[in-house]
N, C-alpha and C positions, 0 to 999 in steps of 0.2 A: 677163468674169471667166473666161471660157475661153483655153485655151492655142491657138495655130491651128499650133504649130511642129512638123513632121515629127520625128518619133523620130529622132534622128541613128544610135541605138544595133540599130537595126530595117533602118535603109539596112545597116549593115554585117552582121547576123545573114541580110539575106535572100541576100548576094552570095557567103559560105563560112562555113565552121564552123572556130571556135575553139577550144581547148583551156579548159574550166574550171578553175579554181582551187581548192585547200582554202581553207577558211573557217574559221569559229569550232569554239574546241576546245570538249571537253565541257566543261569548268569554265565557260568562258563561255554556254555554254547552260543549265546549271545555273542560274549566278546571274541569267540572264535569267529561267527560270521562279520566283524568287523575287520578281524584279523585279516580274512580272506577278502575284503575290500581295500581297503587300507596297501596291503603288500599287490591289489591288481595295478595300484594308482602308482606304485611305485618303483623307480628304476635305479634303486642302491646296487641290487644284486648284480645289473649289467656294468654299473660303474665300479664295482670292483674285480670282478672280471676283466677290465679298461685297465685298471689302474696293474694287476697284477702281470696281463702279456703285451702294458706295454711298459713298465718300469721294470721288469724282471726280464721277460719274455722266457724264451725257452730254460727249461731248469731240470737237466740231465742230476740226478741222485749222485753227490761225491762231490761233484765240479765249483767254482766259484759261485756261478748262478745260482744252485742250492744254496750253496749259504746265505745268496741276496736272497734269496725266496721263504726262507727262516727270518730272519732281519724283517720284513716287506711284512711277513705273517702277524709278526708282533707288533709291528709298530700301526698295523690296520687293525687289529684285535683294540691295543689301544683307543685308535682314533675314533672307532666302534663305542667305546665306552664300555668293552664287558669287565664285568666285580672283579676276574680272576685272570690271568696269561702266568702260562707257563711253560715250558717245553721241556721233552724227552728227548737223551742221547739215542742215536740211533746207530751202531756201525753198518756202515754201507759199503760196499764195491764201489772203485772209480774207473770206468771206462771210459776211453774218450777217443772219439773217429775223429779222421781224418778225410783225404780227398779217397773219393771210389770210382774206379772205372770199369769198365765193359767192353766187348766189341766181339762180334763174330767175325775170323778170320776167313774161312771159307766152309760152304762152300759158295756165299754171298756175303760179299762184307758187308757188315754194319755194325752201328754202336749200339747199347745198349745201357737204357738208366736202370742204374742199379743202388743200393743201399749197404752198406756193412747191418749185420743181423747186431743187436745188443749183443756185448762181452764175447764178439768174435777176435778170434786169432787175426793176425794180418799175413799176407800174401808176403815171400821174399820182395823183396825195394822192387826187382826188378819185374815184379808179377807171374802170373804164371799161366800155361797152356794146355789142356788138354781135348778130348774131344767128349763128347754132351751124351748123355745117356739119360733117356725120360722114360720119368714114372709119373704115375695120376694122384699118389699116396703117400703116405710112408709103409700102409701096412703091404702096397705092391713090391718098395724097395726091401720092404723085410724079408719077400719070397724071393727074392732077385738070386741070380749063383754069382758067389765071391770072383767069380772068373772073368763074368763080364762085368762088374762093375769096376774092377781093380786100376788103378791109376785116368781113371777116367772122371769129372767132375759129372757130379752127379745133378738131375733137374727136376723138380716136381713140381706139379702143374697141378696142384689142388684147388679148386677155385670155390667161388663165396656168390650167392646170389642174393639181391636186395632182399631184406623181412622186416619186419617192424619190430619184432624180438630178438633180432641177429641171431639165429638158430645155428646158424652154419658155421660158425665159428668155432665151438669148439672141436669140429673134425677139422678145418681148415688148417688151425693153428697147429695141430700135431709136426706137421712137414717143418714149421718154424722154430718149434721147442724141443725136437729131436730129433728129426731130419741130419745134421750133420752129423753126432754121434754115429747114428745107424750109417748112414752112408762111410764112414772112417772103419768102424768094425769091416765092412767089406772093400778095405782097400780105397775107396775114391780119396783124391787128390784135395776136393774141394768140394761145397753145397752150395747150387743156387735154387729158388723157389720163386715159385709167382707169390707175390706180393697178396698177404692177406688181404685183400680189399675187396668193395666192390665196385670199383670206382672201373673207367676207361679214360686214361690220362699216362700220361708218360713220369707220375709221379710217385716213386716205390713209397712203400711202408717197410718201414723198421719196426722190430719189437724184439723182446725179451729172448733167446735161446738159452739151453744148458749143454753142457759138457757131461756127458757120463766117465764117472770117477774110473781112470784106469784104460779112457782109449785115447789113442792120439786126436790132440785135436787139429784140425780141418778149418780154413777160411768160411766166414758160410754171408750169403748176402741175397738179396731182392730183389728182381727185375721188376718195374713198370707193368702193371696188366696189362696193357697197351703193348709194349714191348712182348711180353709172355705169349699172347695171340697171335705176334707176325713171328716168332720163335716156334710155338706149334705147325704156322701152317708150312715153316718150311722144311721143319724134321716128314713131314705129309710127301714130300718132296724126295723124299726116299735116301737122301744123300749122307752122306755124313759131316757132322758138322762140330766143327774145330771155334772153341771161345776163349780169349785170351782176357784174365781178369785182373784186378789190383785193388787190394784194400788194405788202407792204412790206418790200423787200431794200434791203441795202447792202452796196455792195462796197468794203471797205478796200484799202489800200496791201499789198504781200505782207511776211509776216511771216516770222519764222526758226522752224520747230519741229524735234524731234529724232529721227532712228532709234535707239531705246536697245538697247543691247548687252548682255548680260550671260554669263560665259562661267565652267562646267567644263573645267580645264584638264590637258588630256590626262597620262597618267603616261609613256607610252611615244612618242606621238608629238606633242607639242604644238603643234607646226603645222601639224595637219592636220584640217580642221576637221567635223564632225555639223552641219550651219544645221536647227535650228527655228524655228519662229517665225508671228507671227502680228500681226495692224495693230492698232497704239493706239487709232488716232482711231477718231470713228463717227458718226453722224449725231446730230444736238439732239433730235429729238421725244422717244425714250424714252431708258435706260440704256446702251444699247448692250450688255447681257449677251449675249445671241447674236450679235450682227455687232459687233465678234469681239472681246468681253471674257470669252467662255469659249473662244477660241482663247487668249487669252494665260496663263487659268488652266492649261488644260492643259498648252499647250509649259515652262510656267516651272515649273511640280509636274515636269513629267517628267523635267526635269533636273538638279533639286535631288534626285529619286531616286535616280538614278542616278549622282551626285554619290557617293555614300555606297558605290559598288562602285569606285570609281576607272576611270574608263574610259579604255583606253591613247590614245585619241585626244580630241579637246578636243569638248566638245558647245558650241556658240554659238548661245544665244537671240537675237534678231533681232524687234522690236518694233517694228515697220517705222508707218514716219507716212505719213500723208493716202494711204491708198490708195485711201479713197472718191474722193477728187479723180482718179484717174488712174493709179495704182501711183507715185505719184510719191516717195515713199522710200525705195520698191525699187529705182525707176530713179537715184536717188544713188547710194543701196550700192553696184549695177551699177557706175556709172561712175567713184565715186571709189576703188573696190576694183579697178579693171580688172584690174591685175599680181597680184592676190594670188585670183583668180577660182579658180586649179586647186587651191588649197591647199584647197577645200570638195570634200571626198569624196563629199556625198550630203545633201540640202537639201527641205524639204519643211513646208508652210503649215497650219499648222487656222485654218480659216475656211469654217464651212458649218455654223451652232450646235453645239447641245452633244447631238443624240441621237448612240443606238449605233454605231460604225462597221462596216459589214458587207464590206468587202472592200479590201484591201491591194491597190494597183496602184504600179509602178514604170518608171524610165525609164533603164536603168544598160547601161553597157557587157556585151555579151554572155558573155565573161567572168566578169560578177559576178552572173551569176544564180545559180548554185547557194547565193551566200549570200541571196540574195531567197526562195529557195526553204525556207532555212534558219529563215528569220525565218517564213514563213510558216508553218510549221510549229507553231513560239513562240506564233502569235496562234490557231491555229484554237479549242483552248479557250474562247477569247473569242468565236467565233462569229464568225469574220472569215474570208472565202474570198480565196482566192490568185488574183488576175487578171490582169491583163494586162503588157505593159511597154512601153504610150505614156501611161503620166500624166503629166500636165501639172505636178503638186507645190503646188498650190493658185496664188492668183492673185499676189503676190509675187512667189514664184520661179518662177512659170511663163517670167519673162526672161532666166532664165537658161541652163538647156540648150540657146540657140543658143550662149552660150558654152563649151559644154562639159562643163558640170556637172548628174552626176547627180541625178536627181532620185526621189519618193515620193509617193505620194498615198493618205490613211487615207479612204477614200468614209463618209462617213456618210449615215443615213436623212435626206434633206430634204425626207420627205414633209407636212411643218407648215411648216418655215421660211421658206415665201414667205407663212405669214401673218403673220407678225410683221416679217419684213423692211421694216428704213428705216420703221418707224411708231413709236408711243408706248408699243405693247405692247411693243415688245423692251426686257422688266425680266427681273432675277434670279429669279420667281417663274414661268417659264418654262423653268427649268432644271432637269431631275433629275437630283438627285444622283448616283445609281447608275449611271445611263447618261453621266454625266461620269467618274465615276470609269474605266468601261471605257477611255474615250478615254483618257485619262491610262495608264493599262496599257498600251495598244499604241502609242503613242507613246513611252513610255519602252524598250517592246522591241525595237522597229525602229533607235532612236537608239542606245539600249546594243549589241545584237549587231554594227553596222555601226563603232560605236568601236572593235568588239572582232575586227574583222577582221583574222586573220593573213596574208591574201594582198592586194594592194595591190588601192585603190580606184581602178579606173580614168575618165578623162573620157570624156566619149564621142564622141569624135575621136579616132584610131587616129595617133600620132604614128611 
């Protein structure tokens, strides 16, 4: 979910100095600190959030509930009042779990909560047994000899500790998005992993894994951190220990789902475009309110906010599909928008739940800082600090600034959200209101001042 793309706009800042631009008049600064009152008083973003996981609720990329959640997109774009709806086909994967089970056979019995991994294999009907072999990594299993790991279900025990930028994750997630591959290259039977989380709860996380093209594939699934700690302390125990497992997946034929659109249409420049936005789909266990049905509340309040001040440029919502699979609705957009890429002046993602966001970072040609700098200003009231300018713009549009399009990123507290992340807790009763409402605030600030730019938005490629 990280961006790894060099600031394009930073290669050119560090080789000479530019000339800054004027930016936004008072009037439009004005009505942005209105803006930023007006969306504190106001609880749409939470209510459609409400409306999304509890009319929808979970909305797995392929399955029926994706299509309710396309349908649910438009017809709340509608009752929004934006100028424009319209959606992108998207071919997706259809995965779809079943019941999952666990249990340590000896050398103490016990069960164990577990998860099918995304677009895992399934276990024979009758499940299957072997005995437990731990690593702390993957890059430990990659040193591991073929000898010992060979028909043995393989464990990694990578764990996650609380941060407020969720730093750990992407070493974390390795064990989950090629873990079984590796593990299959040397013979194991089957993957299990501690649960990407940070949570201590008997409730796994599921997410995304791949297959490497060419090696058999392998069941792969998630224990409870809860579970993974009394799992550790008794491999401690010196014994050997025998787990007999079951998952029941299917993988369907690939389906069509949709990137939905919905667009404020600029008064002064209308083909030039604000991208917010945020991913439809989400994982089956729980609602999906935090990953990321309280991104879509937010981007789609902030824009019907702003709606209501007419903004010279066009704001376009972006409700991007199956990102859990891969960015794969962003990577459509990407490709079926190729030519019309520069007409997006400044583009940027909520997805990282719904706490307060404490600092504004950006990715814009060195030229357009002074209105970054402007906008920061807008949000400091909100307790948002001004930082840097290599944001990535969330995981969507982080593929985009190698095309040349600026980009934004609102950092929120992720100090909780790797406990609820891809589990059954991620429900709407996780959600505070008031610290959603903030987001909604500086989302509508950053979108409204940058529509409201009198000096031109530049890409950040020097033509």
């Amino acid at each position: 979910m990280r961006s790894l793309i060099l600031p394009i706009a930073l290669l050119v800042s560090s080789t000479f100095t530019l000339p800054s631009f004027a930016t936004v008049s008072d009037t439009s600064l004005d009505k942005a600190e209105q803006l930023r009152e007006i969306a504190q008083r106001s609880h749409l973003g939470f209510d459609i959030v409400e409306s999304l996981t509890v009319e929808v609720g979970p909305r797995l990329a392929g399955t029926s509930a994706d299509a309710r959640a396309v349908a649910w997109a438009q017809a709340k774009f509608s009752e929004l009042g934006f100028d424009k709806i319209y959606k992108q086909p998207v071919s997706v994967r259809h995965w779809q779990r079943g019941a999952a089970s666990a249990e340590i056979l000896s050398p103490f019995p016990q069960p164990l909560a577990i998860t099918a991994l995304g677009d895992s294999v399934a276990t024979p009907k009758e499940g299957l047994t072997g005995e437990v072999i731990f690593f702390d990594s993957v890059a430990a299993l990659k040193q591991a000899d073929p000898k010992k790991v060979n028909g043995k279900i393989v464990y990694i025990d990578a764990r996650m500790h609380q941060h407020r930028e969720g730093k750990e994750y992407s070493l974390a997630v390795a064990g989950r998005s090629i873990g079984s591959s590796v593990a299959s290259e040397k013979g194991a039977i089957a993957l299990m992993i501690r649960s990407v989380g940070t949570d201590k709860s008997r409730m796994p996380h599921t997410g995304n894994m791949r297959y490497q093209a060419g090696v058999k594939k392998i069941p792969a699934g998630a224990i409870s951190t809860s579970d993974a700690m009394m799992l550790m302390a008794m491999n401690k125990r010196g014994k050997t220990i025998t787990v007999h497992m079951n998952l029941d997946t299917t993988m369907h034929k690939p389906t069509t789902s949709y990137n939905v659109i919905g667009e404020v249409t600029g008064s002064t420049y209308p083909d030039e475009y604000i991208l917010i936005g945020a991913h439809l789909d989400s994982w089956d266990e729980g609602t999906g309110a935090l990953d990321d049905g309280a991104g879509v509340g937010i981007t789609m309040a902030a824009a019907k906010l702003i709606g209501q001040f007419k903004p010279k440029r066009t704001i376009r919502v972006v409700l991007f599909a199956n990102e859990e699979g891969g960015l794969i609705g962003a990577k459509e957009y990407r490709d079926a928008n190729a030519s019309e890429l520069h007409k997006i002046k400044l583009a940027g993602e909520s997805d990282f739940g719904a706490r307060s966001i404490w600092r504004f970072d950006s990715q814009v040609h060195p030229k357009n800082l002074d209105l970054m700098a402007q906008i920061a200003k807008v949000l400091q009231p909100l307790n948002i600090n001004h930082g840097d300018n290599k944001a990535g713009g969330g995981p969507d549009v982080s593929i985009l600034p190698a095309k040349g399009v600026p980009v934004f990123s609102l950092r929120q507290d992720g100090t909780d959200y790797f406990d609820y992340h891809h589990t059954a807790n991620d429900t709407l009763d996780k959600i505070n209101p008031q610290q959603l409402r903030q987001n909604v605030a500086a989302w509508a600030i950053v979108a409204y001042l940058a529509a409201e730019s009198e000096a031109p938005l530049l890409p950040l490629t020097i033509k």
